[in-house]
Each structure stands twice: as C-alpha cells, then as structure tokens.
ZATI-838480 format. One line per field, with one value per atom (N, C-alpha, C): residue number from 1; residue in three letters; atom name; x, y, z. Coordinates in Angstrom, 3 decimals. Layout:
<sites>
i = c(NUM,...)
aa = c(ALA,...)
at = c(CA,...)
east = c(X,...)
north = c(Y,...)
up = c(Z,...)
</sites>
This chain:
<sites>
i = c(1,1,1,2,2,2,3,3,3,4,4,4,5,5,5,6,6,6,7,7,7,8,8,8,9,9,9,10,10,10,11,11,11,12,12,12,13,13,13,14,14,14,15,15,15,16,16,16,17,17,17,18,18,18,19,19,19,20,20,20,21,21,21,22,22,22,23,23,23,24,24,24,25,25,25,26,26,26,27,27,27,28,28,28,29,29,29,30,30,30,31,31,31,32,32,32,33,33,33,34,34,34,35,35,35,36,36,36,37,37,37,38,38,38,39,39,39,40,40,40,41,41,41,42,42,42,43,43,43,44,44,44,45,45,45,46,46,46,47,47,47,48,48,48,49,49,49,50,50,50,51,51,51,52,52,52,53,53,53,54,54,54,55,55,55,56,56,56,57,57,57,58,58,58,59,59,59,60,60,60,61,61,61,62,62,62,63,63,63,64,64,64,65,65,65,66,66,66,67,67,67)
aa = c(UNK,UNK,UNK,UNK,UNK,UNK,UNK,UNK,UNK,UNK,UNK,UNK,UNK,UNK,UNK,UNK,UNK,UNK,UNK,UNK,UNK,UNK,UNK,UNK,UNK,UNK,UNK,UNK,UNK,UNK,UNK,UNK,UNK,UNK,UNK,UNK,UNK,UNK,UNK,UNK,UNK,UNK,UNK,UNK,UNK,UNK,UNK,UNK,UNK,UNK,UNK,UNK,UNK,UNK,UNK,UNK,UNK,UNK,UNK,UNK,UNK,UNK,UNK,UNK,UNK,UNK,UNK,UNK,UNK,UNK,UNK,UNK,UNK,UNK,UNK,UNK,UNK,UNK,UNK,UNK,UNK,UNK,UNK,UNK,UNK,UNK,UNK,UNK,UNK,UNK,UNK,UNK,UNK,UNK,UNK,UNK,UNK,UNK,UNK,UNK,UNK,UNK,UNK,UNK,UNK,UNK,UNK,UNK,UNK,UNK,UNK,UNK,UNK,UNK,UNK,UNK,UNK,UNK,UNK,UNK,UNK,UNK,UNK,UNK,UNK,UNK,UNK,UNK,UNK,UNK,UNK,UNK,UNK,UNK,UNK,UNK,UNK,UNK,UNK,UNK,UNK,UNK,UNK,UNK,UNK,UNK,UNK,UNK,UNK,UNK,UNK,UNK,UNK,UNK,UNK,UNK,UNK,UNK,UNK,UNK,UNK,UNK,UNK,UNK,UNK,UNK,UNK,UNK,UNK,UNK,UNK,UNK,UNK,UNK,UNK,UNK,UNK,UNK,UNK,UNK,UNK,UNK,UNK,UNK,UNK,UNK,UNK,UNK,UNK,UNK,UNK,UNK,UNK,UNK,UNK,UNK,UNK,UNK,UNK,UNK,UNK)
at = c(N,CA,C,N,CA,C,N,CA,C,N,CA,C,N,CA,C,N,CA,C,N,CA,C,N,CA,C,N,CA,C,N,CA,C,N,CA,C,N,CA,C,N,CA,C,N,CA,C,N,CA,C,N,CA,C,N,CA,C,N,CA,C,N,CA,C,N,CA,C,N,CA,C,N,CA,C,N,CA,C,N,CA,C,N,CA,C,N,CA,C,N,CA,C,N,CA,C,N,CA,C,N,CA,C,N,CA,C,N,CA,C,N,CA,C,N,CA,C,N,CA,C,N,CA,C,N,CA,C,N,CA,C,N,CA,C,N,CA,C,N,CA,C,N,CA,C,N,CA,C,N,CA,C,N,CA,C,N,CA,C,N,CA,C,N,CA,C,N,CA,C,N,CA,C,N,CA,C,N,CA,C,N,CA,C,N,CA,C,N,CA,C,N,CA,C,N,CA,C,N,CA,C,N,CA,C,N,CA,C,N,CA,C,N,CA,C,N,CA,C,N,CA,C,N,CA,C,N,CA,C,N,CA,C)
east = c(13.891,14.590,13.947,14.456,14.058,14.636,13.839,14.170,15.198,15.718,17.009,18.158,18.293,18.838,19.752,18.399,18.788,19.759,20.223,21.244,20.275,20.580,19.692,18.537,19.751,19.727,18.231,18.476,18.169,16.498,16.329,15.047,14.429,15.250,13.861,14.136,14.312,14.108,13.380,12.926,12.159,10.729,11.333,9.798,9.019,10.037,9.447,8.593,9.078,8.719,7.087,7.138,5.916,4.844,5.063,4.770,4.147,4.653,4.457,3.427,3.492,2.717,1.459,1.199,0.059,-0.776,-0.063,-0.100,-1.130,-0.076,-0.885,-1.856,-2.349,-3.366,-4.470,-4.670,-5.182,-5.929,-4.725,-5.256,-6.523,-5.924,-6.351,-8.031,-7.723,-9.805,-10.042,-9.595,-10.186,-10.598,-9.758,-10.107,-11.430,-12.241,-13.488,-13.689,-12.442,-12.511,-12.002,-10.940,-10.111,-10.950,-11.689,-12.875,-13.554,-14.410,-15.154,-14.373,-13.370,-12.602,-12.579,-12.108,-12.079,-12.852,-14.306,-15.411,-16.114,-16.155,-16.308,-15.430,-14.228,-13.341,-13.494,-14.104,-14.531,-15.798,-17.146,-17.828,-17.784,-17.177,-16.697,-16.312,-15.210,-15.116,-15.963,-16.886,-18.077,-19.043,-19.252,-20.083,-19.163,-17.963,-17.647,-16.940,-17.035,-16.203,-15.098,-14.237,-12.833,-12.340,-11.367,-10.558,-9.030,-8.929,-7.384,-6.073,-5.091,-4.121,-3.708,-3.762,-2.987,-4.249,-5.292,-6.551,-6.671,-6.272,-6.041,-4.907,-3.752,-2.938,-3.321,-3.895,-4.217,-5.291,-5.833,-6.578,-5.743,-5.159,-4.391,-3.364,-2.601,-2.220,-2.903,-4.096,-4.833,-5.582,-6.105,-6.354,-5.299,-4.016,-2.758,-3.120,-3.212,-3.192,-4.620,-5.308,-6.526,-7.548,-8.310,-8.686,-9.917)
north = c(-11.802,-10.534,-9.699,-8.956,-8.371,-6.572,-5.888,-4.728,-4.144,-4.388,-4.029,-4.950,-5.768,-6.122,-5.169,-4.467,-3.455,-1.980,-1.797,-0.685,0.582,2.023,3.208,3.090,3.178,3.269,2.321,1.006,-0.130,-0.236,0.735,0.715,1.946,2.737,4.008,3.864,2.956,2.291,1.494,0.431,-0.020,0.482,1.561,2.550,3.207,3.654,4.668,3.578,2.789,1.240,1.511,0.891,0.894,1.892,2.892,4.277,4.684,4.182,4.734,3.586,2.015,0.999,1.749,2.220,2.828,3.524,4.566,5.960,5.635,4.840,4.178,3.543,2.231,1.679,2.635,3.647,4.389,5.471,6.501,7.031,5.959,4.572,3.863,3.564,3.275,3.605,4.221,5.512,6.688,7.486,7.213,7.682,7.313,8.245,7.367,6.967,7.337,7.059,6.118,5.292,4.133,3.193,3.490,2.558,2.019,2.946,2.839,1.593,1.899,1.125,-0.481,-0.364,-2.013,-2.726,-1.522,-2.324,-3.115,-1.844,-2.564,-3.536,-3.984,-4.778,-6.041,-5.879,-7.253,-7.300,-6.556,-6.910,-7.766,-7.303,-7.938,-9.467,-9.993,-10.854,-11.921,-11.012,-12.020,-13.109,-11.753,-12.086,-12.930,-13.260,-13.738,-13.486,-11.571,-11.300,-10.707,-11.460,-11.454,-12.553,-12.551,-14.059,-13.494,-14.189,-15.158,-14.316,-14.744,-13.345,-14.267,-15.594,-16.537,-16.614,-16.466,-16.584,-15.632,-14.187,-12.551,-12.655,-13.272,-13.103,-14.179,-15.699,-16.489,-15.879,-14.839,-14.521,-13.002,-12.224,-11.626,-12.294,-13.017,-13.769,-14.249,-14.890,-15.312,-14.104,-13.137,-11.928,-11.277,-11.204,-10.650,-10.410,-9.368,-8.768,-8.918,-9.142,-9.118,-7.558,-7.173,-6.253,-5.934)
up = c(27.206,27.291,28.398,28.986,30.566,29.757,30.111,30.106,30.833,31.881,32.630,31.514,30.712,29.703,28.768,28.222,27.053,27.618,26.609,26.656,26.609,27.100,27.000,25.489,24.562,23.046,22.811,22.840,22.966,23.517,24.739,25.194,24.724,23.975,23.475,22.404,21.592,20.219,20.301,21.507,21.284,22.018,23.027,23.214,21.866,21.037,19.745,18.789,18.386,17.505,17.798,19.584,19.938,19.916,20.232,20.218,18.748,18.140,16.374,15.923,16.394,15.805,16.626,18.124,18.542,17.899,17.261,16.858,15.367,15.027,13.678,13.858,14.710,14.933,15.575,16.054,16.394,15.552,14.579,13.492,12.560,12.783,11.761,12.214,13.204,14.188,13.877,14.116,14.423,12.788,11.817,10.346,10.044,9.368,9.218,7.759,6.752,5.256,5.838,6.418,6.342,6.720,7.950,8.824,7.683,7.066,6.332,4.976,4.569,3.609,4.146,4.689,5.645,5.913,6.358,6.258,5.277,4.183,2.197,2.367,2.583,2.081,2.932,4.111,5.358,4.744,3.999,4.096,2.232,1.851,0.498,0.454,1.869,1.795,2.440,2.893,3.835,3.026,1.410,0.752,-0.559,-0.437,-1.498,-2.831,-2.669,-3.716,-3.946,-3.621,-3.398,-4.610,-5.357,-5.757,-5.860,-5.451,-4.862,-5.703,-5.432,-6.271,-7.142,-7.075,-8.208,-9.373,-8.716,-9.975,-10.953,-9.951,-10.753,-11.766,-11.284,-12.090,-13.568,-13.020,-14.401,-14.849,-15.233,-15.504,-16.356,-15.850,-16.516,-17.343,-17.138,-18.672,-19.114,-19.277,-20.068,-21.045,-20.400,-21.433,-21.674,-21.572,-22.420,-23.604,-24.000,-25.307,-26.319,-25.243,-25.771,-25.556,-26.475,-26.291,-26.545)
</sites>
C-alpha cells in the first residue's frame, strides 16, 4: 500500500491510529506507577512466579466450593 493510494479520510485515520498508539506508548514510559508495575511483573517472571492461566483456572475448579 503506498500512501498516494489512500483517500484524504483514509490517511488521517491512519495518521490518528498512529498518533494515539504513540501517545500511549509514551505515557506508558513515562508513568512511573506503570514503569514500576511491569517491572514487578518482568521481574516476577524472571524469578518464576507466574503460573499459566490453564493451571489458575484447574486450580480454581478444583477448590470450588471449598472454604
């Protein structure tokens, strides 16, 4: 696809798209609660304690209704 392609519409829809995924990846650096979150959560999985979403869930039916 070539940018002389797209219709007016067409190219500042896909300017804004971009513009906004920036905007976001950027806030998302720049936050230092979020930084900070990601880091716990990379450094969580460095060390191992993470499990799997199919293990979370057999593990929640298995304690169903237990209390």
């Amino acid at each position: 696809m070539k940018i002389s392609d797209l219709t007016i519409e067409e190219f500042e829809d896909l300017l804004r798209k971009t513009i906004e995924e920036e905007i976001e990846d950027l806030y998302i650096m720049l936050d230092p609660t979020i930084k900070a979150k990601i880091e716990e959560g990379l450094a969580d999985i460095r060390e191992g304690k993470v499990v799997s979403l199919d293990d979370l869930i057999a593990r929640r039916k298995t304690n169903r209704g237990k209390v």
